[in-house]
C-alpha positions as CSV (number, residue, x, y, z in Angstrom):
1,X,-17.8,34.1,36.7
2,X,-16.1,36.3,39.7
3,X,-12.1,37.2,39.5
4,X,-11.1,38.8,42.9
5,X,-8.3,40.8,43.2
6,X,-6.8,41.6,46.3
7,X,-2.9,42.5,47.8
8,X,-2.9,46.0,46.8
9,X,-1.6,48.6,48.9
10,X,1.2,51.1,49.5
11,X,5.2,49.9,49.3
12,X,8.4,51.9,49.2
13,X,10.7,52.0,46.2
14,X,12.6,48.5,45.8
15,X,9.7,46.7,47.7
16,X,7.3,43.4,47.2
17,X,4.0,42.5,46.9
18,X,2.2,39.8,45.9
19,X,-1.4,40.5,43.9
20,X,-3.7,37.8,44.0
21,X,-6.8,37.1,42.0
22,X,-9.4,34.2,43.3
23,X,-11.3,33.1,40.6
24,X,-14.9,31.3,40.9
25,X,-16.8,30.0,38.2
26,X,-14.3,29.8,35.9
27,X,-11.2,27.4,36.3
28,X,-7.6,29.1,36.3
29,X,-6.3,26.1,34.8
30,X,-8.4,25.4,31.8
31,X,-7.8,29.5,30.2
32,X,-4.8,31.8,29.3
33,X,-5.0,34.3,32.4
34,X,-3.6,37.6,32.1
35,X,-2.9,40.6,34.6
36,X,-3.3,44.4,33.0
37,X,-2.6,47.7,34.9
38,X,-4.0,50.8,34.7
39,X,-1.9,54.2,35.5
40,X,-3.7,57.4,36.4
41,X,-4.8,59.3,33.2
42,X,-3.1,56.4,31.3
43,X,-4.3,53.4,29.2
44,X,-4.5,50.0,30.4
45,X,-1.9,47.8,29.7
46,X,-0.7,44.4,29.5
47,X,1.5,43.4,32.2
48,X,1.7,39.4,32.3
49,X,0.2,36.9,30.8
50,X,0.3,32.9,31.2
51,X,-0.6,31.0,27.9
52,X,-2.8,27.9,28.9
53,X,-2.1,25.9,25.9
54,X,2.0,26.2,26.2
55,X,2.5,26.6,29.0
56,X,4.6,29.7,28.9
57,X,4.6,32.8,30.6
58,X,4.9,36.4,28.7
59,X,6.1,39.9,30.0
60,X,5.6,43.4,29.2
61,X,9.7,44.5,28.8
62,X,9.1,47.5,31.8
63,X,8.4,44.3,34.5
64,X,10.3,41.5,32.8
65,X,13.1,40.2,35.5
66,X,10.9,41.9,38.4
67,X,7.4,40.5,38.1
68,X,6.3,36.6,38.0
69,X,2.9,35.2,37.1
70,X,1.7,32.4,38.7
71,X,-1.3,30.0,39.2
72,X,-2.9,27.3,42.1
73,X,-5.0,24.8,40.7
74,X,-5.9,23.7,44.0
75,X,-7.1,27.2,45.0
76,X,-8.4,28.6,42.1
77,X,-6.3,31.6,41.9
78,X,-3.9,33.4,39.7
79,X,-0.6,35.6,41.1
80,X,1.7,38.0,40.6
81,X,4.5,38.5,42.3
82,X,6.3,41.8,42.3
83,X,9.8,42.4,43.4
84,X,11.9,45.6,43.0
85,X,9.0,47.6,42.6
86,X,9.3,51.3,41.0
87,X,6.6,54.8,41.0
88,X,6.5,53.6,37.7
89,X,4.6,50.4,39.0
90,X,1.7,52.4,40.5
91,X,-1.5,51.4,39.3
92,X,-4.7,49.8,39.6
93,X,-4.0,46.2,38.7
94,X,-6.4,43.6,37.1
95,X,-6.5,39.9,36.6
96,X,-8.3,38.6,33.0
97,X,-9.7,35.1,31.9
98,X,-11.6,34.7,29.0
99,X,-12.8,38.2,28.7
100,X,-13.8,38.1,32.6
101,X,-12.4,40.8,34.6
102,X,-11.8,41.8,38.3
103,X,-12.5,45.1,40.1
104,X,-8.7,45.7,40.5
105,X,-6.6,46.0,42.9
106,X,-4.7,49.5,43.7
107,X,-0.9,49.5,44.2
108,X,1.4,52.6,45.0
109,X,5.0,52.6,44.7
110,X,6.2,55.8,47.0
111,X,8.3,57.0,49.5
């Protein structure tokens, strides 16, 4: 199994980006997948999650209305959309299936 991230990068204040994790080995529509982040000098944490068996899509309350978690069967990988993006967002973000994990990918919210 092999998660992917990539999409990182630097974004001003109120910006967009779209994380991506390609998965191989492991299909994205058969597990729960899950993104985490990781702040500097802070614990991970959960950020998204989408719940294979219904179907339903979870937030943590700091990214709920801003961030959306997505999957493509056809491609194998797993999203996440940021929009309105805050410092507060910066971190090293990481994709999760079945207790599979990605090298993350790094994202910094500054002006």
């Amino acid at each position: 199994v092999q998660l992917v991230e990539f999409g990182g990068g630097l974004v001003q204040p109120g910006g967009s980006l779209r994380l991506s994790c390609a998965a191989s080995g492991i299909g994205v529509n058969h597990y729960t997948i899950g993104w985490f982040r990781q702040a500097p000098g802070k614990e991970r944490e959960g950020v998204s999650c989408l719940d294979i068996e219904y179907d339903k899509t979870y937030y943590a309350e700091s990214v709920k209305g801003r961030f959306a978690i997505s999957r493509d069967n056809a491609n194998n990988t797993v999203y996440l959309e940021m929009n309105s993006l805050k410092p507060e967002d910066t971190a090293v973000y990481y994709c999760t299936i079945m207790g599979n994990w990605g090298q993350g990918t790094p994202v910094t919210v500054s002006s």
